[in-house]
C-alpha positions as a printed Julia matrix, in Angstrom:
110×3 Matrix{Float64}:
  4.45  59.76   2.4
  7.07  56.9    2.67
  9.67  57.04   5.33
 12.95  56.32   4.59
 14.93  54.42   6.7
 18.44  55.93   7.09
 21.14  54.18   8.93
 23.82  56.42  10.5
 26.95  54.8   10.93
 30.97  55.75  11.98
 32.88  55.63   8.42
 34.6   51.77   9.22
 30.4   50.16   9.06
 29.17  52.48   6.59
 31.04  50.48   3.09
 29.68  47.76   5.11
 25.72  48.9    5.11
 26.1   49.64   1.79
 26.95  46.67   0.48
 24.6   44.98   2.28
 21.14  47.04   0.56
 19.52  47.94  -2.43
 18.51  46.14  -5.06
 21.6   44.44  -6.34
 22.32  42.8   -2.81
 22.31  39.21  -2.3
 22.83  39.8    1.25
 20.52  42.64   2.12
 20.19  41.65   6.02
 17.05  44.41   6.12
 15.15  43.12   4.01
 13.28  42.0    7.01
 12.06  45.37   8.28
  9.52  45.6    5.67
  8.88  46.97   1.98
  7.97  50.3    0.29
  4.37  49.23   0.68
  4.6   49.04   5.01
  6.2   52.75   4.34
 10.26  51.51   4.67
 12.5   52.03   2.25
 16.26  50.53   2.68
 17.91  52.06  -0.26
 21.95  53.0   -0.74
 20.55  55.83  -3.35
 19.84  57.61   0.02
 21.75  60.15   0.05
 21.93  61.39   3.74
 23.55  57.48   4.36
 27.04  58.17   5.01
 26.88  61.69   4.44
 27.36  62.92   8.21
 30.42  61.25   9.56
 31.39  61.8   13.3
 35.28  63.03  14.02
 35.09  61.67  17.33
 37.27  58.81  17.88
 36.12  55.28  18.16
 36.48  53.72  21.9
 37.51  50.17  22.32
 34.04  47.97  22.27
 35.27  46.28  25.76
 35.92  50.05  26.89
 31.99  51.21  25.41
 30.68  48.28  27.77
 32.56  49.07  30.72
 31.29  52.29  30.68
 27.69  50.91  29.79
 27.36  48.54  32.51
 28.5   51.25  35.35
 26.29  54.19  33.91
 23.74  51.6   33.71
 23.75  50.09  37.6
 24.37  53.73  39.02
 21.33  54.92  37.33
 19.11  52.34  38.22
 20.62  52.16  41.92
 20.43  56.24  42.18
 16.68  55.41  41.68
 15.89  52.6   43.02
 18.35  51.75  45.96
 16.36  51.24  49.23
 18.89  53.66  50.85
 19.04  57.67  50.84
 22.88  57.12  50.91
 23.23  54.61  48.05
 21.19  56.51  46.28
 23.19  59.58  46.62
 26.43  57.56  45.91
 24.94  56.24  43.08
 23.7   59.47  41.27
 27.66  60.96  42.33
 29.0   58.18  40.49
 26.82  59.44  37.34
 27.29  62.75  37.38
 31.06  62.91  38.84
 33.03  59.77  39.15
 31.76  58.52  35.58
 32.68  61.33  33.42
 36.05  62.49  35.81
 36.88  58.83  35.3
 35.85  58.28  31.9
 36.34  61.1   29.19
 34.25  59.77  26.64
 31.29  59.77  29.09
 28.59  62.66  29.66
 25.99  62.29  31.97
 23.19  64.82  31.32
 20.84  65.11  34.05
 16.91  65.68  33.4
């Protein structure tokens, strides 16, 4: 059974991943991965590529880190901080501040 490698994409990078695989590419940057053989197969004739597009809007890339860097410390602090109360701060910031503050951002706890 060969699995196929299928790179999801928002609409702007999809063109983009096309043009960069199959056969006829001279600049097929995943060609690295591995072959059919090692069970990978980059090919634009997949046809779930760019079939599922999301509607959601895209953020601004300095917006998307922002939010990556505080979801990021206030997990690791609502885990790790030496104090109750930081810790506590910390997991309010994930699972209040962070998505009251930031739309775009869901915290989902386990």
């Amino acid at each position: 059974m060969i699995k196929k490698l299928a790179i999801g994409l928002f609409a702007p990078g999809c063109r983009a991943v096309l043009a960069s695989i199959g056969e006829g590419s001279s600049n097929n940057i995943y060609r690295g991965l591995g072959t059919v053989a090692d069970g990978i197969e980059v090919s634009a004739a997949i046809p779930e590529m760019c079939a599922t597009m999301s509607t959601d809007v895209l953020a601004h890339p300095g917006r998307q880190q922002m939010i990556a860097r505080i979801a990021v410390v206030s997990f690791f602090q609502s885990v790790f901080a030496l104090q109750p109360r930081e810790r506590q701060a910390a997991a309010a910031e994930l699972a209040v501040y962070l998505p009251g503050d930031f739309g775009e951002a869901r915290y989902l706890i386990p």
